[in-house]
Backbone bond lengths (Angstrom), bond angles and torsions (degrees), N, CA, C in turn:
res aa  C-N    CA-C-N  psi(-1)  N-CA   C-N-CA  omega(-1)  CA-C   N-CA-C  phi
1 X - - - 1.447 - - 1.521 108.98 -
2 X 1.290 116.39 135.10 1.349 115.08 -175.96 1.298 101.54 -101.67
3 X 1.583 134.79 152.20 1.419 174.87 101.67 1.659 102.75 10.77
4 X 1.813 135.70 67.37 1.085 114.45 -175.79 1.285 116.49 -88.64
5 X 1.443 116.34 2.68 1.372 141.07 154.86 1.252 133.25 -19.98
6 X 1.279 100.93 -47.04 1.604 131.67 -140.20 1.694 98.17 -92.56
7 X 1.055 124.42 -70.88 1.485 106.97 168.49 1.220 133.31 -34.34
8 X 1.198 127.86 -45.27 1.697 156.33 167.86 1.827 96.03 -27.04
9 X 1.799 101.34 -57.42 1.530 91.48 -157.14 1.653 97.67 -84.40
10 X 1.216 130.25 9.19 1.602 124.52 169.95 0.999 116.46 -63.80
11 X 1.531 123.80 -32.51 1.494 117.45 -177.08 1.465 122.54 -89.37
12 X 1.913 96.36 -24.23 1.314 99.40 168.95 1.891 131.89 -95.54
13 X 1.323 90.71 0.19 1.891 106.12 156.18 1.440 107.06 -67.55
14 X 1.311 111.45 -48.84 2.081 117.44 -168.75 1.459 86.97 -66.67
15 X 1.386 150.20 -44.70 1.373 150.95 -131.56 1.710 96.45 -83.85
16 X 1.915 107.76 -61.37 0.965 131.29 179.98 1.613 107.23 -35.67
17 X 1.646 107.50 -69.37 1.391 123.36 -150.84 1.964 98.92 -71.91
18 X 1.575 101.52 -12.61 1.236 90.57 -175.96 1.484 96.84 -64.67
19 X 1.956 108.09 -52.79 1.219 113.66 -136.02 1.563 103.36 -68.57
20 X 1.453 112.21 -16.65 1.560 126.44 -152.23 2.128 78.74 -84.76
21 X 1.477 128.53 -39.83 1.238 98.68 179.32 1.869 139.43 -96.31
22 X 1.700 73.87 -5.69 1.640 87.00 155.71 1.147 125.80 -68.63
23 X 0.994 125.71 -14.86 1.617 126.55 -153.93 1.998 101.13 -111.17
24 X 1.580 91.13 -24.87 1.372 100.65 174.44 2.157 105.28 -80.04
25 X 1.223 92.68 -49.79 1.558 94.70 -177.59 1.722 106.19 -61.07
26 X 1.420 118.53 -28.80 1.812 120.14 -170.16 1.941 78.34 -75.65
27 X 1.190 125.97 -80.41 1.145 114.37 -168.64 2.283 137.73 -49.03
28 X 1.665 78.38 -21.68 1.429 73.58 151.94 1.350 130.05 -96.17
29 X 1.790 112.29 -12.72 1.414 96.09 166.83 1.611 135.89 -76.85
30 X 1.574 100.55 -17.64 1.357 132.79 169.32 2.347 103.09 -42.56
31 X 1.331 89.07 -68.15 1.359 115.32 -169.70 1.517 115.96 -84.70
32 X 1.319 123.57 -11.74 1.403 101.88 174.46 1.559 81.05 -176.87
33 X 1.662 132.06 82.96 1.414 151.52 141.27 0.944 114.81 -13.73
34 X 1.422 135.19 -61.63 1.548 139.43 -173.25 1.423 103.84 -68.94
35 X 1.124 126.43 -27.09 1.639 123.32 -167.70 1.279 91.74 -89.01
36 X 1.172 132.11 -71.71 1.595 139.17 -174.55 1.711 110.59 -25.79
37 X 1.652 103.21 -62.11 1.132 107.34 178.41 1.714 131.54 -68.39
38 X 1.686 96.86 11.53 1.413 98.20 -169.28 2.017 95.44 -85.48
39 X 1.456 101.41 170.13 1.297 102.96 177.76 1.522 121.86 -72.42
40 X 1.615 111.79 114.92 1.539 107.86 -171.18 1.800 95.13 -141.03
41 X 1.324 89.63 -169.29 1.607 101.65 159.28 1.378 145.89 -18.97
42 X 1.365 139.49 53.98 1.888 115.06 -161.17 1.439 97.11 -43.00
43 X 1.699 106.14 156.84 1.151 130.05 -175.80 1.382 109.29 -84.96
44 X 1.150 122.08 -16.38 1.343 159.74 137.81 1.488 106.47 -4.36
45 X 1.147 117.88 -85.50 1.136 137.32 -176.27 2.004 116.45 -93.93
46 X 1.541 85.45 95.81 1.629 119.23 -152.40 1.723 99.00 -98.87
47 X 1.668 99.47 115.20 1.205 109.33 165.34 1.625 124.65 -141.70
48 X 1.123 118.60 122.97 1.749 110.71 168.13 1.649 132.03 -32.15
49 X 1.134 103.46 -10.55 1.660 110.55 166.98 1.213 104.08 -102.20
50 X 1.289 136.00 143.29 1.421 132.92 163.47 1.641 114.53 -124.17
51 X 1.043 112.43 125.84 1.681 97.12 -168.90 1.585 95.82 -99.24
52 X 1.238 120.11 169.35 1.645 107.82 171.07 1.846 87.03 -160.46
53 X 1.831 93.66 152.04 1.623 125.81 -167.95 1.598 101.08 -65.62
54 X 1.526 134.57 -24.52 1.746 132.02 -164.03 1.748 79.59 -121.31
55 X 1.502 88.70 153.71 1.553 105.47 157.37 1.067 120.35 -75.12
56 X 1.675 111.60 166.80 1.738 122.08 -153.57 1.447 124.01 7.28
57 X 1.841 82.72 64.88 1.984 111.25 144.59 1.299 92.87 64.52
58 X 1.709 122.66 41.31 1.440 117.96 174.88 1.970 97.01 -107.25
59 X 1.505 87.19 -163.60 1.948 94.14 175.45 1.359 101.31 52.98
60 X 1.444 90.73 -175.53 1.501 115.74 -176.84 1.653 118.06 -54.59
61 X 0.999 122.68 160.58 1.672 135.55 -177.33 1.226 90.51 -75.70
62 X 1.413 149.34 151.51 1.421 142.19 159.78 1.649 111.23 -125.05
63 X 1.084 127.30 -4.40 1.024 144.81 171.64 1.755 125.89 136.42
64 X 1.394 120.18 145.13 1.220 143.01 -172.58 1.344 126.23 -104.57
65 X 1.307 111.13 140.62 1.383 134.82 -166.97 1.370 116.30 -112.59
66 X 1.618 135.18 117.11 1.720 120.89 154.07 1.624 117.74 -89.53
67 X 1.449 98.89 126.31 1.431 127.52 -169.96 1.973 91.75 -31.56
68 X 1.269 91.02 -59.06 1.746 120.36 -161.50 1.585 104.88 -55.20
69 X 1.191 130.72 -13.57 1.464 141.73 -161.87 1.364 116.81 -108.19
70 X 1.039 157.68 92.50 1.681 158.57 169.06 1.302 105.56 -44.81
71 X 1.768 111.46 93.43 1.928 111.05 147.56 0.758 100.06 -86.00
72 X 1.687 105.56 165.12 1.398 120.87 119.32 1.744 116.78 -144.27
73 X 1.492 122.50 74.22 1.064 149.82 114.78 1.458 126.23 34.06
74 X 1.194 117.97 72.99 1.801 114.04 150.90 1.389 114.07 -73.14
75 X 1.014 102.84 138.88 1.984 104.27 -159.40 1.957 82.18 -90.59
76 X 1.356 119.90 -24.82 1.930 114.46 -156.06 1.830 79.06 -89.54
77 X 1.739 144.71 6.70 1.656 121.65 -163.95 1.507 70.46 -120.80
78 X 1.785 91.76 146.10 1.668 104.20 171.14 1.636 99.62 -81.88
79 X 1.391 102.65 178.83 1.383 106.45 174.13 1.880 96.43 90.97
80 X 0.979 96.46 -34.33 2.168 83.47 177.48 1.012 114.49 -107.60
81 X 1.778 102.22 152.05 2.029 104.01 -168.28 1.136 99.16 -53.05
82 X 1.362 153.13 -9.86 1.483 121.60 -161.23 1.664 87.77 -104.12
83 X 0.891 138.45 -5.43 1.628 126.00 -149.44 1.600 97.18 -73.61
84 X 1.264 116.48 157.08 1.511 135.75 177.88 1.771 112.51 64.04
85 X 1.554 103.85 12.64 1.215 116.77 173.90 1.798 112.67 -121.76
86 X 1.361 114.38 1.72 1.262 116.38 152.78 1.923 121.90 -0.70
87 X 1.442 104.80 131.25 1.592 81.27 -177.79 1.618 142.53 76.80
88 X 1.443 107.06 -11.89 1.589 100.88 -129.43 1.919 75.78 -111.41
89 X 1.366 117.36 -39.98 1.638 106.83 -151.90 1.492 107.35 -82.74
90 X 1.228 124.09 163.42 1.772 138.28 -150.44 1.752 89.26 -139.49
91 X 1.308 112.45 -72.77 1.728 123.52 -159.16 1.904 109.52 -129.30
92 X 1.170 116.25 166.13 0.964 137.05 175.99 1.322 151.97 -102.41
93 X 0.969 143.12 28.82 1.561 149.74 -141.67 1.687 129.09 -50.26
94 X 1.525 122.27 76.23 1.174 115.14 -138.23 1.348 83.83 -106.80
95 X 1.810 106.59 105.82 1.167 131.23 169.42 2.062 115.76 -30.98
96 X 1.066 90.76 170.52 1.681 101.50 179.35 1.455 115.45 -71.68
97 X 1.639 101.79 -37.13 1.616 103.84 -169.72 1.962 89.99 -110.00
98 X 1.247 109.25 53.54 1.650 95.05 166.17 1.737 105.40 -95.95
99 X 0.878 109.87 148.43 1.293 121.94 -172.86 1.503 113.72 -59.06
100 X 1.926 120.40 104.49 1.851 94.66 173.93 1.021 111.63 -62.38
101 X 1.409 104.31 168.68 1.567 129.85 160.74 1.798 108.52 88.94
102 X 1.671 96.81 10.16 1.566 97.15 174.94 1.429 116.75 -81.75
103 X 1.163 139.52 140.90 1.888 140.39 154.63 1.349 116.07 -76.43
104 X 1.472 111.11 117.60 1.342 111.19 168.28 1.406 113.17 -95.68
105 X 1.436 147.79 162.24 1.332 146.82 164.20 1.181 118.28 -142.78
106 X 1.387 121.78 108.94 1.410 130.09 179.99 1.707 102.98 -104.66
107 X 1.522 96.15 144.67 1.456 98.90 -162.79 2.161 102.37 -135.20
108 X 1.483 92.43 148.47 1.792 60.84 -175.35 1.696 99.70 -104.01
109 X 1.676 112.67 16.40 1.581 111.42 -174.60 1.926 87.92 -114.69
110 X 1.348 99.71 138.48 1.592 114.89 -173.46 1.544 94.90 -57.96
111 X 1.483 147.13 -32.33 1.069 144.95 -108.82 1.835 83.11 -141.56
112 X 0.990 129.97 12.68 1.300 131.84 -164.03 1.198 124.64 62.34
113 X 1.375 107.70 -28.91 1.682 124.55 -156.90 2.361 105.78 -36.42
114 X 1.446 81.12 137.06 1.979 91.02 -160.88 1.345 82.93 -92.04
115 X 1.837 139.35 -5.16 1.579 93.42 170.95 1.707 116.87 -110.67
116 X 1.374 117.32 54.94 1.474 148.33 132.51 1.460 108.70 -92.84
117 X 1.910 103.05 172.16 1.495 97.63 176.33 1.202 109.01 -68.90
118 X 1.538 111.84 176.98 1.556 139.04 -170.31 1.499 115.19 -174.65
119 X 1.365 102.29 135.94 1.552 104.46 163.59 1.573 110.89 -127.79
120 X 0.992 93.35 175.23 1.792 107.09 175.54 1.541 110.92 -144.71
121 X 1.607 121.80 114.67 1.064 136.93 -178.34 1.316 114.84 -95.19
122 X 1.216 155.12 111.40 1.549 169.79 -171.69 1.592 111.36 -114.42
123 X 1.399 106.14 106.43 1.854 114.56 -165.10 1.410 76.02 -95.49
124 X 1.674 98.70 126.94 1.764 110.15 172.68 1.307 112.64 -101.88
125 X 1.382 129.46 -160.57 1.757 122.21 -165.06 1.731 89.72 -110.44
126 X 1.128 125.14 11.24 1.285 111.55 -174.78 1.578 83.35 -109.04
127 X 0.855 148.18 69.82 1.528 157.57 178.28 2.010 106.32 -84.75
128 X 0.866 116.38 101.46 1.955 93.41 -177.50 1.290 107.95 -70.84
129 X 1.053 127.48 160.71 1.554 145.24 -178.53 2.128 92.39 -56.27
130 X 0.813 80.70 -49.82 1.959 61.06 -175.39 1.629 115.49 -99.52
131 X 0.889 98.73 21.47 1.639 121.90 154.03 1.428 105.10 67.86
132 X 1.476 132.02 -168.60 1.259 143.26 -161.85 1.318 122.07 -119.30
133 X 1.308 142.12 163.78 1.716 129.60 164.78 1.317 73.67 -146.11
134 X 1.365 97.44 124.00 1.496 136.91 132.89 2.031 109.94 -49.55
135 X 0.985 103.28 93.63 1.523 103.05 -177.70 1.291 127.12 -70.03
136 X 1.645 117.58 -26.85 1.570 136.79 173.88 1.384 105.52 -137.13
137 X 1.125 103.73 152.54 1.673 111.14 161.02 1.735 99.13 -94.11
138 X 0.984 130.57 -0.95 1.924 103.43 179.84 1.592 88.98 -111.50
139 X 1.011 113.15 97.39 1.240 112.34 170.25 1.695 109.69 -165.38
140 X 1.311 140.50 153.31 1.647 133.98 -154.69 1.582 88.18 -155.22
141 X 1.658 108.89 79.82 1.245 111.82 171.18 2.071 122.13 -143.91
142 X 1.326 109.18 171.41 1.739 95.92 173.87 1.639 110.90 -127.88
143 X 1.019 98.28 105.65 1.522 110.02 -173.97 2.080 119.00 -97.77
144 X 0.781 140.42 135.39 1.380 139.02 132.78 1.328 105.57 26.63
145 X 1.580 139.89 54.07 0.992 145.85 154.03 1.156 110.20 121.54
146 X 1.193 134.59 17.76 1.331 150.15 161.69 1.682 142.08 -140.16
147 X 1.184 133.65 140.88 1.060 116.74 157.59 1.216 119.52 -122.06
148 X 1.098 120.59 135.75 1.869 126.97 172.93 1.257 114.17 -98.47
149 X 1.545 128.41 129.11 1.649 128.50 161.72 1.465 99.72 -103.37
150 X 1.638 113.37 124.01 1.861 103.50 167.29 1.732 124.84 -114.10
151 X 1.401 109.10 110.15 1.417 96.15 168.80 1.148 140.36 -80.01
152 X 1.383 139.05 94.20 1.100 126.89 -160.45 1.395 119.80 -107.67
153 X 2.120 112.39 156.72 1.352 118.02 -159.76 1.552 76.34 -120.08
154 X 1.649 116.66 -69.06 1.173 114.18 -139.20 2.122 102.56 -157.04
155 X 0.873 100.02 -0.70 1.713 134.05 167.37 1.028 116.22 108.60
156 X 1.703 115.67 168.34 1.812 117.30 -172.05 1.784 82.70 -132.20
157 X 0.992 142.48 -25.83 1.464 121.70 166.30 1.481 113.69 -30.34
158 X 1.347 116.83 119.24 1.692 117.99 149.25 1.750 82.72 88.34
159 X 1.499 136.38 -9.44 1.266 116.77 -168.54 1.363 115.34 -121.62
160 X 1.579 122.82 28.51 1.150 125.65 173.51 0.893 128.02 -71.88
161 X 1.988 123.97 132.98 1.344 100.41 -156.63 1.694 73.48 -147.28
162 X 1.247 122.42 26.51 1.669 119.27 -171.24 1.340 114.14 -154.43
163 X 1.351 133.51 108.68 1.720 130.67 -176.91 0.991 104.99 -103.73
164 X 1.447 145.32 141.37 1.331 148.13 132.53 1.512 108.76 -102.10
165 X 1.376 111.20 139.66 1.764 116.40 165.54 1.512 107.87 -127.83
166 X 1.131 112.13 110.67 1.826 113.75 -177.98 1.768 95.11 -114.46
167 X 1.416 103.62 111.18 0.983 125.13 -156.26 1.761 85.23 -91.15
C-alpha cells in the first residue's frame, strides 16, 4: 500500500520552516534591531536546516538548508546557499519537520578534503516536534534528534567553508 499522504506534507514542512524562521527573524528584530538588520539570510529562501553565525543556534541566520534536497556546497563558489558566508557558521538548527535519516557534512576545507576538521550530522527519527540545535560543530555526541561524529585538526567552529546534505 502506498503512502498518498506523503506529498501533502512537503508543502506543509516548507510552510512550517518558513513560518518557524520568520517568527525568529520578527522576534529578533523586535529584541535586538542592529543584529536583525545585519546582513544574513532572506527569509525568503526557506529551508529545514538553519545554520546560524554564534553558537547554540544564536546570531545571525547565515544560511539554510532543505533536509529533502541533495548539496554538496563550496561555501568560497557563488551560486550555493552557503556562498559569501564562508567561515561564518558556529551551530545548526535542525527544524522539527527536517527530514530523518538525512547526512549533514560540515567541512572546514572548501574542497571537502577529511584531513582538516569535519563533522557529520545524522537527523534521527527521534527528532522532537520543535526540533534540535546542534550548538557546536566540534563536538562527537547523540542527542534527541541527532547525532554528531567530530574530527578534529585544529577547529570547525566559525570555519565552515563546505556543506553536504544527503538527503
Amino acid at each position: 500500500m502506498t503512502n498518498t499522504s506523503a506529498p501533502i506534507w512537503t508543502p506543509v514542512r516548507k510552510l512550517f520552516s518558513f513560518l518557524v524562521i520568520f517568527f525568529i527573524s520578527v522576534t529578533l528584530f523586535v529584541t535586538a534591531p542592529d543584529v536583525a538588520l545585519a546582513q544574513g539570510a532572506s527569509p525568503f529562501e526557506v529551508g529545514d536546516l538553519v545554520f546560524y553565525e554564534g553558537n547554540n543556534c544564536t546570531q545571525d541566520i547565515v544560511f539554510t538548508y532543505d533536509s529533502e534536497k541533495a548539496s554538496d556546497d563550496n561555501c568560497q563558489t557563488s551560486g550555493t546557499a552557503c556562498y559569501g558566508d564562508n567561515d561564518e557558521a558556529r551551530s545548526l538548527l535542525i527544524t522539527g519537520f527536517a527530514k530523518p535519516g538525512t547526512r549533514v557534512k560540515v567541512y572546514d576545507s572548501p574542497s571537502a578534503d577529511t584531513t582538516d576538521d569535519y563533522a557529520i550530522i545524522d537527523i534521527l527519527p527521534d527528532l522532537p516536534p520543535e526540533g534540535a540545535c546542534v550548538g557546536t560543530f566540534e563536538q562527537s555526541v547523540i542527542r534527541p534528534g541527532y547525532r554528531i561524529s567530530y574530527v578534529r585538526k585544529d577547529g570547525l567552529d566559525g570555519k565552515v567553508s563546505h556543506v553536504t546534505v544527503q538527503p
